[in-house]
C-alpha positions as CSV (number, residue, x, y, z in Angstrom):
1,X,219.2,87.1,-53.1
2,X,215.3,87.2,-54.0
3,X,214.9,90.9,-53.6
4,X,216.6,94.1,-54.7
5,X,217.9,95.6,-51.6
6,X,216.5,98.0,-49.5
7,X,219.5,100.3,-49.6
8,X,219.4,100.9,-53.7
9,X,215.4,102.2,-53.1
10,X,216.9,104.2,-49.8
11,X,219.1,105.9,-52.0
12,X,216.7,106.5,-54.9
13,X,214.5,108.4,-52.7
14,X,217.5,110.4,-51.2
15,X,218.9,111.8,-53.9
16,X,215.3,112.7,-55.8
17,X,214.8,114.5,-52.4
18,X,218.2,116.5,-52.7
19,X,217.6,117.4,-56.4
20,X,213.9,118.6,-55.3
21,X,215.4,120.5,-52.5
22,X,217.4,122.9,-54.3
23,X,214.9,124.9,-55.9
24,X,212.8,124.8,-53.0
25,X,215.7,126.6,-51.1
26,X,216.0,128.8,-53.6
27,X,212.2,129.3,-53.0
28,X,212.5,129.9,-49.6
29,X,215.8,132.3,-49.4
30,X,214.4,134.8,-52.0
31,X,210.9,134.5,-50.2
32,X,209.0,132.9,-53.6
33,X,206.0,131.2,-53.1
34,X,205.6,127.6,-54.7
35,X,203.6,128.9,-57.9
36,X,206.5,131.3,-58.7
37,X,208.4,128.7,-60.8
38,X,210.0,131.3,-63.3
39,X,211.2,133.6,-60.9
40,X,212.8,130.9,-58.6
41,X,214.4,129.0,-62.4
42,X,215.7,132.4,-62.8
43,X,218.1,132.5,-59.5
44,X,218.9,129.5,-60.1
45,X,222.5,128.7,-61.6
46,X,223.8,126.5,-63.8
47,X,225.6,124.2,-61.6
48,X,222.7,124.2,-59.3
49,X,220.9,122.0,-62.5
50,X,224.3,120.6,-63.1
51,X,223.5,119.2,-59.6
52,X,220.3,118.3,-59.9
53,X,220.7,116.3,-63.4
54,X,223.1,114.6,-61.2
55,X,221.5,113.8,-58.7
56,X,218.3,112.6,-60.8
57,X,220.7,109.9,-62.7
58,X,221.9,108.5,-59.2
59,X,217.9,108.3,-58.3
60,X,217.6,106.1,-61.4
61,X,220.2,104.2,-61.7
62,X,220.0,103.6,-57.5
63,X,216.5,102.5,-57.9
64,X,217.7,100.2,-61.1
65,X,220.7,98.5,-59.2
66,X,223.0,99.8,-63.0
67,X,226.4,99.6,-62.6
68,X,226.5,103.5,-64.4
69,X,226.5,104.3,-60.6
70,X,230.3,103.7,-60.9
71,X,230.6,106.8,-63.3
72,X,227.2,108.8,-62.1
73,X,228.0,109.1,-58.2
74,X,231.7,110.5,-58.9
75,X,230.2,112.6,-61.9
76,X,227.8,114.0,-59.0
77,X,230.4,114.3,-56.4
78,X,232.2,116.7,-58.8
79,X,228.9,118.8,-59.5
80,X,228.2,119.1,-55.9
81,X,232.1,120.4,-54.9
82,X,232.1,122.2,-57.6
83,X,228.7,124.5,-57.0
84,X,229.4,124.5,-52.8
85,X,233.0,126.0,-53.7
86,X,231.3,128.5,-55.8
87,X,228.9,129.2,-52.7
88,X,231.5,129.4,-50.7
89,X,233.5,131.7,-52.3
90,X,231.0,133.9,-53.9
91,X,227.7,133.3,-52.0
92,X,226.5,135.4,-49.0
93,X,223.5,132.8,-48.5
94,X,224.2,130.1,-46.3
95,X,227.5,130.0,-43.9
96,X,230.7,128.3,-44.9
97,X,230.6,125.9,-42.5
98,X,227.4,124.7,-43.3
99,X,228.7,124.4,-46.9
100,X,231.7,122.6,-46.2
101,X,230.0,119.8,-43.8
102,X,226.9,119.2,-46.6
103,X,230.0,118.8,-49.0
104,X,231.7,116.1,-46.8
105,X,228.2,115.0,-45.9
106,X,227.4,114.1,-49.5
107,X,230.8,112.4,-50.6
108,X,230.9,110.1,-47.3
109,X,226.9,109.1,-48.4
110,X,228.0,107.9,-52.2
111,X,231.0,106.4,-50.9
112,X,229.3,104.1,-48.4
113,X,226.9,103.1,-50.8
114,X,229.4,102.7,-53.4
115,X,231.6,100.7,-50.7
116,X,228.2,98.8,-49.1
117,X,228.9,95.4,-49.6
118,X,224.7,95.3,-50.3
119,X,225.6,96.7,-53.6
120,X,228.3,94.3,-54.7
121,X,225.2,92.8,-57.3
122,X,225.7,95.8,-59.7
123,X,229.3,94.1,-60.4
124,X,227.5,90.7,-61.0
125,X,223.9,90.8,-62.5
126,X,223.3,87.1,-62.3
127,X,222.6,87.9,-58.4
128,X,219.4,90.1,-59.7
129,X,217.0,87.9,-58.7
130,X,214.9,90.8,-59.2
131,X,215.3,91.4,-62.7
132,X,214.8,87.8,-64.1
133,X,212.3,88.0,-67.2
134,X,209.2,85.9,-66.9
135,X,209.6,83.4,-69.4
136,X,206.8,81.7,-71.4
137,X,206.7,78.5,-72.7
138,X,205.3,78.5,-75.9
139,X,206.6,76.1,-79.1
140,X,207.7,78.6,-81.5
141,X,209.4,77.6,-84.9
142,X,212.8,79.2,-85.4
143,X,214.4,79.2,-88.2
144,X,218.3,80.7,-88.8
145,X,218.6,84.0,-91.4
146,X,222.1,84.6,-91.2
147,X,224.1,81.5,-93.1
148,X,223.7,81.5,-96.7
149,X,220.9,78.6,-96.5
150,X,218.0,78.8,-93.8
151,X,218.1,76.4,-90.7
152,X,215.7,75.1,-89.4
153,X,217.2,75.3,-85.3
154,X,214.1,73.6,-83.3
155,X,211.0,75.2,-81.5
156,X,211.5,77.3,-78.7
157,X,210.7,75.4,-75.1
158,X,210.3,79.3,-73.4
159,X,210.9,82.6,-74.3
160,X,211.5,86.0,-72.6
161,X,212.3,89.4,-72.7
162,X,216.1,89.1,-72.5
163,X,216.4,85.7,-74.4
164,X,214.7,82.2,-75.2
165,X,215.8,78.4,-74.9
166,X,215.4,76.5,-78.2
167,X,214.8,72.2,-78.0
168,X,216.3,70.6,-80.4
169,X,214.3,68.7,-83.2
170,X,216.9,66.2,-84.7
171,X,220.4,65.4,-83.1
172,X,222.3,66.9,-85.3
173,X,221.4,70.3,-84.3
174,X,223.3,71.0,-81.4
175,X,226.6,71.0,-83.5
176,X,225.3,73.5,-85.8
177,X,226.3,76.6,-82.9
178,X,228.4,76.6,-79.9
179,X,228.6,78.5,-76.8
180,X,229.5,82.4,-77.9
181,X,228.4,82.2,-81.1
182,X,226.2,84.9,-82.8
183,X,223.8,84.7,-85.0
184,X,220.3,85.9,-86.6
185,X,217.1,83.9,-86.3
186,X,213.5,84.1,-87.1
187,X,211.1,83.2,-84.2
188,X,207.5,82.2,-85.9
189,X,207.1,84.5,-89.1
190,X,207.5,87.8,-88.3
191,X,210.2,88.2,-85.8
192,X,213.9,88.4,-86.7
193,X,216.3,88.7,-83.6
194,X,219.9,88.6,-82.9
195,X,220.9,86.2,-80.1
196,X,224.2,85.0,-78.8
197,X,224.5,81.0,-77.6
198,X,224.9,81.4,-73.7
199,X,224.5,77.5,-72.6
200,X,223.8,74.3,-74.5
201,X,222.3,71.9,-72.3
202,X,221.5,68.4,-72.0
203,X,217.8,66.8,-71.3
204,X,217.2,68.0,-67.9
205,X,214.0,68.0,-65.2
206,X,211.1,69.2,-68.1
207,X,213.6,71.0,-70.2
208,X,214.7,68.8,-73.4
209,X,217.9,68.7,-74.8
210,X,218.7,72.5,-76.4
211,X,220.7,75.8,-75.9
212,X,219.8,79.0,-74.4
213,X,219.9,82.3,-76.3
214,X,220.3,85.8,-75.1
215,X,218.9,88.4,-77.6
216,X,221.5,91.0,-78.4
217,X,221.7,93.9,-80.0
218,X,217.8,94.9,-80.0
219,X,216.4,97.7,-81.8
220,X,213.0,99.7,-80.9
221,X,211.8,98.1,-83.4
222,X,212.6,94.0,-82.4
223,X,212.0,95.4,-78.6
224,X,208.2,96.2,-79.7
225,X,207.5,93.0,-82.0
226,X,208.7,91.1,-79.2
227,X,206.7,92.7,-76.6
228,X,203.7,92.3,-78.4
229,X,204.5,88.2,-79.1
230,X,205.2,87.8,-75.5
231,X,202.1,89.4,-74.6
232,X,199.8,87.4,-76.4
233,X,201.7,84.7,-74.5
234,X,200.9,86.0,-71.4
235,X,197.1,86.6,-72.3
236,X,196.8,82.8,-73.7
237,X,198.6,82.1,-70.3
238,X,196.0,83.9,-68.3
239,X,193.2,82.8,-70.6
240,X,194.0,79.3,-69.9
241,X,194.2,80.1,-65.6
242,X,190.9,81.2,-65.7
243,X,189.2,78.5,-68.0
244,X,190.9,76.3,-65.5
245,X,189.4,78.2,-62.3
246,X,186.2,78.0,-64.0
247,X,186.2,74.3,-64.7
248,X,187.4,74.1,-60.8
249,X,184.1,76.3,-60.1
250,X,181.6,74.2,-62.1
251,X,183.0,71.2,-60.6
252,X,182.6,72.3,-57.0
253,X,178.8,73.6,-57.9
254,X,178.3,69.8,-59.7
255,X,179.5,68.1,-56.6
């Protein structure tokens, strides 16, 4: 699967469109035009923004393929019978059969998308084709901060957002971690990280012989540094493209 499915944007846009539709019922029962925000937040109760909060998390996390949907949808399903049983029992607005078949209505919409076997990838991120980081390959020294002596681990063959592969430089490297291990490491001077050994790998295709990190734990702080080092990656990346489409240029005007 190359692409988030369809159903997870579906659903994004569903439930922004029933948070947005409360007030604007509001709006319309109590005869409020669109500029009288205040008066129409004002006959507005608290379970109706109980709902909407609700609904706004299932629009995000939807549109994000999270697995918090597991938690948010039956969170929301609770807001929603919740406020209709007070409309039903106290409300003079709408009639209760109405109420009743948007209740149903709403439970039998999460549950099929919770059931949908097109969202089965929020149980196994590996199928999130979608989300895969752009790596960059760059030769970065690393160097290991958390034993008692520095290590020197290798260079980085590529990095990402979400983790890096690191070649080794001598053999005896790739008995210094092993698979599950965690540890702290300096990539370059600056940037100190906490990665967790996912895979060691042999020489394979244009990768050399190394292990693959995931970065774990990441502050605001380590999140930003990072950012910035794999942007002036991608700017050397796209400084290089267009040297090489203007080389391709003045070769075509030569010939």
């Amino acid at each position: 699967m190359k692409i988030k499915p369809l159903i997870f944007n579906i659903y994004a846009f569903v439930f922004i469109a029933i948070a947005v539709s409360i007030p604007i019922q509001v709006m319309f029962l109590y005869g409020h035009g669109a500029t009288d925000i205040g008066a129409i937040w004002s006959k507005m109760t608290v379970f109706n923004f109980m709902v909407m909060a609700s609904c706004f998390l299932n629009a995000y996390f939807s549109f994000t393929a999270q697995d918090d949907i597991k938690w948010s949808f039956p969170l929301s399903i609770g807001f929603v019978c919740l406020n209709n049983s007070i409309v039903l029992v106290y409300g003079n607005d709408f009639e209760a059969a109405s109420v009743i078949l948007s209740t149903f209505a709403y439970i039998l919409m999460t549950s099929y998308f919770i059931l949908s076997h097109e969202t089965n990838v929020i149980n196994s991120p590996a199928a999130q084709w979608w989300k895969t980081a752009i790596r960059y390959q760059a030769p970065l020294p690393t160097k290991v901060s958390s034993t008692d002596i520095p290590i020197n681990l290798g260079e980085t063959f590529d990095i990402s957002r979400t983790g890096a592969y690191i070649s080794y430089n001598t053999p005896t490297q790739k008995d210094i971690f092993n698979c599950g291990d965690t540890f702290t490491f300096n990539i370059g001077t600056d940037l100190e990280l906490k990665a967790k050994v996912v895979r060691k790998s042999n020489a394979v295709g244009r990768y050399p012989e190394g292990m693959g990190v995931q970065f774990v734990e990441l502050g605001v702080a380590e999140r930003l540094q990072l950012e910035k080092l794999l942007t002036s990656l991608r700017q050397s990346v796209d400084e290089e493209n267009m040297d090489s489409d203007n080389d391709y240029e003045e070769y075509n005007n030569a010939a």
